[in-house]
Structure formats: structure tokens, C-alpha cells
N, C-alpha and C positions, 0 to 999 in steps of 0.2 A: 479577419481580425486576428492578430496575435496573442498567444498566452497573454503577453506583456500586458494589452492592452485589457484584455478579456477579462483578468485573473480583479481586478477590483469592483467590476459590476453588482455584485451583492456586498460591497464592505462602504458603498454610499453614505449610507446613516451614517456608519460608525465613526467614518471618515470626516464628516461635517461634525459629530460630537466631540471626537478624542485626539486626532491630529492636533500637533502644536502649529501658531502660528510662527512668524518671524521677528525677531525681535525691533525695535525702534532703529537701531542703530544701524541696521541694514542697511532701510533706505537714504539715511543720512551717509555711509559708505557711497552709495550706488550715484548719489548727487554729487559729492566730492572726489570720486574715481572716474566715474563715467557715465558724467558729462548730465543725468538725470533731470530733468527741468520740465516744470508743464509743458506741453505742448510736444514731450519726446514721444517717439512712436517704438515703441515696444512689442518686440512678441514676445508674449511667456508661455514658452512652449511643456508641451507636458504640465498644463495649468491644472487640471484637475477638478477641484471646486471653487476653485479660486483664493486660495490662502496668500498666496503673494501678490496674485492680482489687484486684491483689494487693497494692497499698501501703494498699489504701482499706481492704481489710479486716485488715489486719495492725495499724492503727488503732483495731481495733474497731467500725467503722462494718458496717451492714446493708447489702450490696450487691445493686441492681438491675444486673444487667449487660445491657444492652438491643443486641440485636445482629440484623443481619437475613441476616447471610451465617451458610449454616447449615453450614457447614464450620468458619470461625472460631467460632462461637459451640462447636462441640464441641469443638475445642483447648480451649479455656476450662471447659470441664466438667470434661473432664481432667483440667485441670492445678488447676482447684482446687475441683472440686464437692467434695470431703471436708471443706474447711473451713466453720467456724459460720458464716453472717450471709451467704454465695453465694448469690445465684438468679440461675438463667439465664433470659432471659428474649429470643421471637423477636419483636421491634419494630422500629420504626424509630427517629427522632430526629423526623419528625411525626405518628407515632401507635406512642406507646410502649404500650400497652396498661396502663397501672399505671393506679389512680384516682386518682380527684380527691381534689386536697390531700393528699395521700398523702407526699411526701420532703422534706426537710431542706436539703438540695443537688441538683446535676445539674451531672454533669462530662462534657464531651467532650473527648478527649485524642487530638489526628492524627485530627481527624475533620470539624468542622465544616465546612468546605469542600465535603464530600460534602454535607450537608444544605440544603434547602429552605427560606430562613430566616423568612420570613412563618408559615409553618401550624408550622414549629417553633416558632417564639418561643410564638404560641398552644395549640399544645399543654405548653409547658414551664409558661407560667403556669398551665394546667390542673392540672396534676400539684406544684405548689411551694404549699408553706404558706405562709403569712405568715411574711417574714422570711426568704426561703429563698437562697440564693444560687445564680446561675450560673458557672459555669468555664469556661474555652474555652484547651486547654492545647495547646502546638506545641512538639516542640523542632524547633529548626531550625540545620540546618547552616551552620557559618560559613566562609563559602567561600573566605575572605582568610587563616586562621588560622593558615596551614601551607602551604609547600609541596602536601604531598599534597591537601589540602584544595579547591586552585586547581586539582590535577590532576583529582580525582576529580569535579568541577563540568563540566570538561570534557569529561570520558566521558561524562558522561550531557548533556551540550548534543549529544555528536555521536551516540550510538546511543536517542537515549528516542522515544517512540514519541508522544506526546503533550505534554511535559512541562509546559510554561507552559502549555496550556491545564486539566490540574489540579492544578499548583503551587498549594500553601495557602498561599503568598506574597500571590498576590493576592487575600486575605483583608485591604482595608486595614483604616484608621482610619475612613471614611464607612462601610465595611458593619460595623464595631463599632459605631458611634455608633446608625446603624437599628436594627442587630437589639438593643442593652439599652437602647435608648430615652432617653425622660427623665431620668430614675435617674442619666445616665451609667455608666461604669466605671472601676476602678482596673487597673493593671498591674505589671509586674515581671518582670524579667530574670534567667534564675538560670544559672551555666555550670556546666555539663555535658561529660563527655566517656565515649568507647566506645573500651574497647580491646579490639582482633579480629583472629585470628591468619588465615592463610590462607582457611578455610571459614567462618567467620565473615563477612570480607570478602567473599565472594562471595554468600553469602546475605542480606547487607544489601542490596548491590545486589537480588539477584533478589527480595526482597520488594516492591520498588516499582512498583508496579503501572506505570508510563507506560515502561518500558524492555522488550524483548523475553524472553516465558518460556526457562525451560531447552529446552524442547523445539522454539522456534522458528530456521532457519537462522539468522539473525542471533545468536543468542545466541553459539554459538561463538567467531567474531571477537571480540564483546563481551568475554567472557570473557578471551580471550587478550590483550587490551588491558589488561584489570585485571588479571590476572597480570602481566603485566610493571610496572604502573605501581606493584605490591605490590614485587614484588622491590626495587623501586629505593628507595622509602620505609622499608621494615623496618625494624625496630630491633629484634635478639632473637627475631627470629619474629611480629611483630607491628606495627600501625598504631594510631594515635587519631586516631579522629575528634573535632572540636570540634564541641559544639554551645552555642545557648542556648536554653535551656527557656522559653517565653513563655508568659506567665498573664496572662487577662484576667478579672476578675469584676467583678460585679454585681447588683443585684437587677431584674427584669423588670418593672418599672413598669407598669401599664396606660395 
């Protein structure tokens, strides 16, 4: 198993507490772009706990939720193996195990950045029908949007452990253009926001894999930094984050 996959194994919890979902609009995009309708077969690769899962199949869509951290992939069992149209499913994003010509769609949501983008793209056309679309969805925080916004950028420039080197930022417009090819892609901008009281805020932090776990020395100070930086922002017992939600699709041309 790779860092990639490895690196969120203990950020579980925090991951199901402080992660933002996606916003309504999305899946209403994903109907009106492509093609979305009960009955679509889906892989949502790089699913996780199942944050977008849960919108995919509440859609009525047949979800592949394709995951290789096998800790996140059990959150997701959890939380929604009782509903119709779920399969878990232990893959990657370049070797989903589903068959050929097999889905409809193929979404990854806060994930591509992890993936391998040459043997993905050729395993995704593998697995897509004629006609099928790709998603490539981020939301991503707006760092200018607020006060706390500019604050909270700054914690994590001074305690992350890694951050710009796996920041999905730098996911530009040339490694879009490679990985959907010919075909081109479309995009869209949707805003988004998350409002999280005290322990919410802190497990959105500790879900992020490039900043120090609960359990390591550093986290404390960390901590105590974003508690204060909470206190000063609140309003009511609580903060929002801004985000915007980015969608890139396409079809995978050969």
C-alpha cells in the first residue's frame, strides 16, 4: 500500500467528523452534464467514507465505491452498506478491479491528485462505455474569503507537514488538458460553505493528512493555535468556512 493510500488510516474519525460535504448543486450539474439518472452505474473512485457517494446514490445511481485504504473503505460500509445500489469495492483509481465497459460515469472527488494519471486515464477508459463521462471534483478553500479564512491558511502554512508538495492545487490546467486529452473538458464553479462548532473545527483540521496527527508532539501547540484562532472568529459557537466546489468533466477520448 502506498503513502497515498496509508497516510489517512488514523485521520478516519476526523475525516467522517470535519470533512465538508458537497454541495446540492453538484449533483444537479452531474444530471444536466452527464447524463446522471437512477439507474446510472457509477464508480466513485477514491471514495473514501463516502461523501459524494452518498449524494450519488440518493440520486438513484448504482454505486462502485472504489477505495484502497481499508479503514476508510469500512467507514463507508457503515455508513451506508444498508442502502440499495452500494458496493464496496477494494481498488485503486489505476486498477479498479470492475470490468470492461462496465459504468456510465466515474467520479473522483478530493482525490485525483493521489492518482497515477497515465495508467488511470487507461484504466478508466477501460472500465467507461461509450459515452461515458469523467468528474474530477475539489472543493477547495478560499483563502481570501474571510478573515478567518486568511487565518486558517496560515496555521496550516506554519505547522503542515508536507502541504504544497500534496496540495491538489497543483493539479493545473496542462495536467487537465493530458489526462482528458483530445475531447477537451468543461468546468464550473459552485460555492460552497461549512459551518463547524468547536470539534468539528478541529477535526477538519486533523483530517488533513499534510499537518501533524492527534497523537503527535506537535499537534498540541497546533491545537492550541486553532483554538484560539476559533475563539476570536466565532459567531454563536461556530465558524464557516468558504469553499468553491470545482468540476472538471469529460469524455476520455482515445
Amino acid at each position: 500500500m502506498s503513502d497515498a493510500t496509508r497516510r489517512f488510516s488514523s485521520r478516519v474519525a476526523a475525516y467522517l467528523r470535519g470533512r465538508p460535504a458537497y454541495p446540492p448543486a453538484l449533483l444537479t450539474l452531474l444530471q444536466e452534464q452527464c447524463g446522471l439518472r437512477p439507474g446510472s452505474v457509477v464508480a466513485d473512485i477514491g471514495a473514501g467514507t463516502g461523501l459524494l457517494t452518498q449524494g450519488l446514490l440518493a440520486a438513484g445511481a448504482r454505486v462502485y465505491a472504489v477505495e484502497p485504504n481499508a479503514a476508510m473503505r469500512a467507514a463507508a460500509e457503515e455508513l451506508l452498506g444498508a442502502l440499495p445500489g452500494f458496493h464496496s469495492v477494494a481498488g485503486t483509481a489505476e486498477d479498479t478491479g470492475l470490468p470492461v465497459c462496465s459504468v456510465d460515469l466515474i467520479t473522483a472527488a478530493q482525490a485525483f491528485h493521489w492518482f497515477d494519471p497515465a495508467p488511470t486515464r487507461r484504466e478508466w477508459q477501460r472500465i467507461m462505455r461509450p459515452n461515458a463521462w469523467a468528474v474530477l471534483i475539489w472543493n477547495d478553500r478560499d483563502d481570501d474569503a474571510s478573515p478567518l479564512m486568511r487565518a486558517y491558511e496560515e496555521l496550516l502554512q506554519t505547522w503542515s507537514i508536507d502541504y504544497r508538495q500534496v496540495d491538489h492545487r497543483r493539479i493545473d490546467a496542462a495536467a487537465l488538458t493530458t489526462f482528458f486529452g483530445a475531447g477537451g473538458f468543461a468546468q464550473r464553479q459552485l460555492p460552497h460553505q461549512q459551518r463547524l462548532d468547536w470539534e468539528g473545527l478541529r477535526a477538519r483540521l486533523l483530517s488533513t493528512s499534510y499537518v501533524p496527527p492527534a497523537d503527535d508532539p506537535r499537534a498540541e501547540p497546533m491545537l492550541a493555535a486553532l483554538r484560539a484562532l476559533f475563539e476570536v472568529h466565532q459567531q454563536d459557537g461556530a465558524v464557516v468556512l468558504h469553499y468553491t466546489t470545482r468540476v472538471f468533466w469529460g469524455r476520455l477520448r482515445p
